[in-house]
N, C-alpha and C positions, 0 to 999 in steps of 0.2 A: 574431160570426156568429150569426145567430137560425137556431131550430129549428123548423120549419112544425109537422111531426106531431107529434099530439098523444101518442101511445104513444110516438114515439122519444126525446120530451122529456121522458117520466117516466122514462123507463130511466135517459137522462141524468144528472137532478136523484136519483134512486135511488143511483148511481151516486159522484157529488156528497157525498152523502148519508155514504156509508160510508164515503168518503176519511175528512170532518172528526170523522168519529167514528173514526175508528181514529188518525188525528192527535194526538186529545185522548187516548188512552187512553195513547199510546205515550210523550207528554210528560209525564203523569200518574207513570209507570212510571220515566223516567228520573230525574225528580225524589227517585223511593222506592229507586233501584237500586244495590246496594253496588257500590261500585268507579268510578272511574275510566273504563274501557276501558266498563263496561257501559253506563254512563251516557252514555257518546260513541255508540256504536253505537246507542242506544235513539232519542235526540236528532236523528241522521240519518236513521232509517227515518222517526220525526215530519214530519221537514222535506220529506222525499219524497212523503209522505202530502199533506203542508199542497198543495206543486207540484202534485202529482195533481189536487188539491181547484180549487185557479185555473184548469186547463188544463178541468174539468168545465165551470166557471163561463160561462168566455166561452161556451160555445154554450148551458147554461143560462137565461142571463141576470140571475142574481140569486143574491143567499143564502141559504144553505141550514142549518138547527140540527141538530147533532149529537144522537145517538139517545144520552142520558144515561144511560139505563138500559140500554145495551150498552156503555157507559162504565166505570160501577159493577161490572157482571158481571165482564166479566173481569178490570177492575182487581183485585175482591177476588178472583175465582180466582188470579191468576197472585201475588199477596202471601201467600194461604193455601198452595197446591199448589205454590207454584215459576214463576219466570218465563219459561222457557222451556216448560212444559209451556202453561200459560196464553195465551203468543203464538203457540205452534206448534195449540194447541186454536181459536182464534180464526181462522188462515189456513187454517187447513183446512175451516172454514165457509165462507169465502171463496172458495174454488175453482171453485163453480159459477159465483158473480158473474162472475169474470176469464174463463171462457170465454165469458160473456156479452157480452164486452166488443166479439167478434165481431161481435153483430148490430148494432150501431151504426157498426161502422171505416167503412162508408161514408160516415158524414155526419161523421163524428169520426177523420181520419189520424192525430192522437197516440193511440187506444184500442190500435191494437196495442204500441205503443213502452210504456205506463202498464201493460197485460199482461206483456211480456217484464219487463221491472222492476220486477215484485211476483212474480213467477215465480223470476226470476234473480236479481238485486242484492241483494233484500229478503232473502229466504231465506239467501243468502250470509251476509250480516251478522247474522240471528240466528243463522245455526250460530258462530259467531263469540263466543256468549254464553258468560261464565266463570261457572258455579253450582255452588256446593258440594253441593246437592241430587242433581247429575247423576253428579259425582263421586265420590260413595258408592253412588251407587244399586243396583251391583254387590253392595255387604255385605248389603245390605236385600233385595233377591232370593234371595240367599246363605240369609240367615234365613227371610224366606220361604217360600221353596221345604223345606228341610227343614223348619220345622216343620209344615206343611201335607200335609206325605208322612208324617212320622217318628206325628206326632200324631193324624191320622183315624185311621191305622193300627191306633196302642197304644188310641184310644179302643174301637176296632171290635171289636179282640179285648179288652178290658177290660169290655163289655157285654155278652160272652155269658157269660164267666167270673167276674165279680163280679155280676153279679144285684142291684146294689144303685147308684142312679143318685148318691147322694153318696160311694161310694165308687169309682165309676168317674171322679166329677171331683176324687175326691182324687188318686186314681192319677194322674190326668191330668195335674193341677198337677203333682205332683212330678216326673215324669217329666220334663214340659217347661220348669219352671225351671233343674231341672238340665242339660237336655240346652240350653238357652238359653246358661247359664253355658259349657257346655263348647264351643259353637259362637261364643261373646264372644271366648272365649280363643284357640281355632285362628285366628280371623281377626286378632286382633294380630298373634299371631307371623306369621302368612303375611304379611300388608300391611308387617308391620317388613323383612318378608326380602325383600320384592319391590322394595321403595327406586324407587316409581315415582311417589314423592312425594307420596303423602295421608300423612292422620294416621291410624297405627296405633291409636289411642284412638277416634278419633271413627268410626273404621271398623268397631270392635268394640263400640261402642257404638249402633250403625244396625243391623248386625249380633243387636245381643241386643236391643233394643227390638223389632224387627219380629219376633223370635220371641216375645216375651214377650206382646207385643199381640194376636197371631194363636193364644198358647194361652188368652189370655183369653175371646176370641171363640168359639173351639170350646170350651170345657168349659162356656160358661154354660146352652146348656139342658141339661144334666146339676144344675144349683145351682136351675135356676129350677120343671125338671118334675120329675112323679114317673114317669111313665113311661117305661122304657130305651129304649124301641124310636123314640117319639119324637122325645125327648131326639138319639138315634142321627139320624136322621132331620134334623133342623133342622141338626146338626152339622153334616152331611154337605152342607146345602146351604147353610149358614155359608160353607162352605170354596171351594164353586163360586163364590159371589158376590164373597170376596178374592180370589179367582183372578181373576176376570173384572175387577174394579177395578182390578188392582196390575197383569194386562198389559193394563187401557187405558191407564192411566198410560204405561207403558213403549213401547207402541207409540205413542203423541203425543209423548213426550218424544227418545224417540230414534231415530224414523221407523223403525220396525219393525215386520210385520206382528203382525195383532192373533191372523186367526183361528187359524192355524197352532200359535201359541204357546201360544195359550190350551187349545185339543183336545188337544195334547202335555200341561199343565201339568194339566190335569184330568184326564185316561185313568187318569197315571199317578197321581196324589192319592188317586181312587177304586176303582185297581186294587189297590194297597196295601192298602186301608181293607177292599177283598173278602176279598183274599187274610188279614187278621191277624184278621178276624172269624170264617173258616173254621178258624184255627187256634187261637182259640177256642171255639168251637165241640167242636171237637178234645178240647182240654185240660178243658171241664166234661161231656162225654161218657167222659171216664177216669174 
């Protein structure tokens, strides 16, 4: 069937356009994806994609080359960050397209059916993704989150009482590898006792690297500057911006809102950091 107008036929071929390039990404992905079950699932949303792609064509009229370098992207996001964050980050750009899919149903009767089944079927099948990344990500917030509370905190008050910016990232350090170490070990034993089938090791190991990483981040302008206040200052917005990363992460990865989590996760980071500075404060005023 040919397409008179000339705007309805770019939408079209646009349209066209995305399927073969998200076809190519997702066959791309199955070929790289551990497992068995992921590599099926991944292979079928392709093939749906590819049908998409044909059913565009006929009122198109011709073929259309995948956008490579939206190929490359998320391929390498979803190999660096995880594959479900990767593909759940990808169809969420997607979203306006498929309500788009609207202004053409008239000249194009399969646009609503190609909608509902990247809507529905699609989505189904990547919640359906088994990744280890998803699977711990629990310890890793776990870490996270306390060091980001426990650590602005001790810096806050360790800058008004120490007066001296390599001894408040000594303090820092120590404070936080140890409290790293002891927050490794609670979550063995919990994940051992909870027997809901992750690895106790690798749980406690997510667990103390994301603490370990996040006190590295907060003490380095105390190593890099000379002045407290500053040093205090880049810390403090150190801490907003893992905040803001680790729940976009979490909000793409496991459809959860973003801003809610994020206004909670920071109030409380920066209320801490008030509150242990004050009591600082306090204690070089004795």
């Amino acid at each position: 069937m040919a397409v008179v107008d000339t705007v309805l036929l770019n939408k079209i071929r646009a349209f066209q356009k995305n399927e073969i390039t998200e076809h190519h990404i997702y066959s791309r992905l199955a070929k790289a994806a551990a497992g068995e079950a992921n590599r099926t699932i991944l292979q079928r949303i392709a093939q749906d994609e590819l049908r998409h792609y044909g059913i565009w064509k006929k009122y198109s009229g011709r073929d259309v080359q995948p956008d490579m370098l939206k190929v490359w992207k998320y391929y390498l996001i979803a190999r660096v960050l995880g594959l479900t964050f990767g593909i759940k980050l990808m169809e969420n750009g997607e979203e306006g397209a498929q309500r788009a899919y609207a202004d053409v149903s008239g000249a194009v009767p399969e646009a609503s059916a190609i909608a509902q089944e990247e809507n529905g079927h699609e989505k189904e099948l990547i919640n359906l993704i088994d990744e280890e990344k998803l699977q711990y990500v629990g310890s890793m917030v776990l870490g996270l989150n306390d060091a980001l509370v426990e650590l602005t905190g001790a810096l806050a008050g360790f800058t008004f009482a120490l007066q001296n910016p390599r001894l408040v990232a000594t303090a820092g350090f120590i404070t936080g590898i140890a409290a790293s170490l002891s927050m490794a070990a609670s979550e063995y034993l919990s994940t051992k006792s909870e027997g809901q089938g992750k690895n106790p090791l690798k749980a406690s190991i997510y667990t103390g690297s994301a603490y370990v990483l996040t006190v590295l981040v907060l003490i380095a302008p105390f190593l890099l500057l000379n002045n407290l206040y500053v040093s205090l200052g880049l810390t403090l917005s150190n801490a907003i911006i893992i905040i803001w990363i680790f729940t976009f992460y979490i909000s793409i990865a496991k459809d959860l809102p973003f801003k809610k989590r994020f206004l909670e996760m920071a109030c409380i980071s920066l209320g801490v950091a008030g509150l242990s500075f004050f009591i600082g404060l306090l204690v070089r005023g004795e």
